[in-house]
C-alpha positions in Angstrom: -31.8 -88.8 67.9 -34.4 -86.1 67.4 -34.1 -82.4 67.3 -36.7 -80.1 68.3 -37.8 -78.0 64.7 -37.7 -74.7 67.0 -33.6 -75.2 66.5 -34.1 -75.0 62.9 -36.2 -71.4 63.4 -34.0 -69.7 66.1 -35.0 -66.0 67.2 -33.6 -63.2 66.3 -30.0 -63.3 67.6 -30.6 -67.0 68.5 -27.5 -69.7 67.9 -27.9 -71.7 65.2 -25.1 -74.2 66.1 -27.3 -77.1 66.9 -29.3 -76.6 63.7 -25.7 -76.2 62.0 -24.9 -79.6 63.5 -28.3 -81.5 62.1 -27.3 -79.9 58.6 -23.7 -81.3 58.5 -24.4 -84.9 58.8 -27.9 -84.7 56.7 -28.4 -86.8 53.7 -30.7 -84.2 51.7 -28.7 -81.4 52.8 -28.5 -79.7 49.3 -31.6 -80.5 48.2 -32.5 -78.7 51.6 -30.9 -75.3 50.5 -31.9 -75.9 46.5 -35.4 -75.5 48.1 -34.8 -72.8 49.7 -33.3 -70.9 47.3 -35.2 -71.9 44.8 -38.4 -71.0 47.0 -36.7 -67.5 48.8 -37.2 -69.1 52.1 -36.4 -66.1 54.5 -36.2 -67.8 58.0 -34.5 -70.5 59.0 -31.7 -72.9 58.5 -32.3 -74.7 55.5 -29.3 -77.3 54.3 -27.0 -75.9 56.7 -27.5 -72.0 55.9 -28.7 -68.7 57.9 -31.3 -66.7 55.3 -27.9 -63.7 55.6 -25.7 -66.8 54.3 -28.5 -67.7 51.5 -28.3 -64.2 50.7 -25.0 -63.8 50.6 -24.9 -66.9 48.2 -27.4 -65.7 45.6 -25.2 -62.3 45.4 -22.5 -64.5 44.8 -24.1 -66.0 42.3 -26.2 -63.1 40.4 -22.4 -61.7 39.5 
């Protein structure tokens, strides 16, 4: 089964369910989002997360 990479990249108020869906099942899922937070990725899903989810998690983390 293939995904088109567009899912991953949604516009701006675009669902990100099917993206969401890749994500849960992947095996490199958190070395997915360690790359993108490690690299301040600012669009796209990356190991199952929205950039306002990424976000959200470095706050977390800075406290």
């Amino acid at each position: 089964a293939q995904t088109d990479p567009e899912a991953f990249f949604p516009e701006k108020g675009g669902s990100t369910r099917e993206a969401k869906r890749v994500c849960s099942s992947c095996e490199v899922r958190a070395e997915c989002l360690e790359y993108a937070l490690e690299n301040d990725e600012r669009f796209g899903i990356w190991g199952g997360l929205s950039e306002r989810e990424r976000r959200r998690m470095r706050r977390s983390q800075a406290m």
